[in-house]
N, C-alpha and C positions, 0 to 999 in steps of 0.2 A: 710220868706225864709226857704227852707229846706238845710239839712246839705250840702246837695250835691252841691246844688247854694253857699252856705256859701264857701266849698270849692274852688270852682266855681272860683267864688271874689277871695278872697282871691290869688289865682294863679296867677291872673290877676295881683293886683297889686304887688305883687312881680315881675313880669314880668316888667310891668312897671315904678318899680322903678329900677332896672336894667337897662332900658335905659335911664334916667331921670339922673343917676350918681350924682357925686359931684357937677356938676355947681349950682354958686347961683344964676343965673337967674331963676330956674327953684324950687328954696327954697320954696315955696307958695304951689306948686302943691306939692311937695314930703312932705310937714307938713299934709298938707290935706290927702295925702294917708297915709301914717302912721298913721293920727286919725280915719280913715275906717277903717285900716287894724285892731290894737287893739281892736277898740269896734265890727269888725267882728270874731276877735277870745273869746270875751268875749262871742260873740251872738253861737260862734261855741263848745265852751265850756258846756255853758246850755243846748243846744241841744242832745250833748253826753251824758251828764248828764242824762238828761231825758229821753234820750232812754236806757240807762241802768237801770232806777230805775223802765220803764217800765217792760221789761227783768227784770229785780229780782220778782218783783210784778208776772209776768204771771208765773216764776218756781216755785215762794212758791207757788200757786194756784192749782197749778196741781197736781194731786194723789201721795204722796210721796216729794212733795215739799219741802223745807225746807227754 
């Protein structure tokens, strides 16, 4: 997934748990989205990550880099 779809998701289920609320009927589905949602901010994390570290990598490369 790219950052953008990560984002994407992510919107989504916030949106979703928003309407989902406090009822415990509905406890299953809002655990399951909370365990998406975290390990989509982990996946959305790394992604940042690595597009900065590419960005550092391409300015130190260029004439004057540092």
């Amino acid at each position: 997934m790219t950052k953008e779809e990560v984002s994407d998701r992510l919107y989504a289920i916030a949106k979703e748990l928003g309407n989902l609320g406090y009822d415990p009927e509905h406890q299953d589905k809002v655990s399951a989205l909370k365990e998406e949602r975290e390990a989509l901010q982990d996946r959305f994390s790394r992604l940042l990550y690595h597009e900065v570290s590419l960005e550092v990598q391409i300015a130190a490369s260029l004439p004057g880099g540092e």
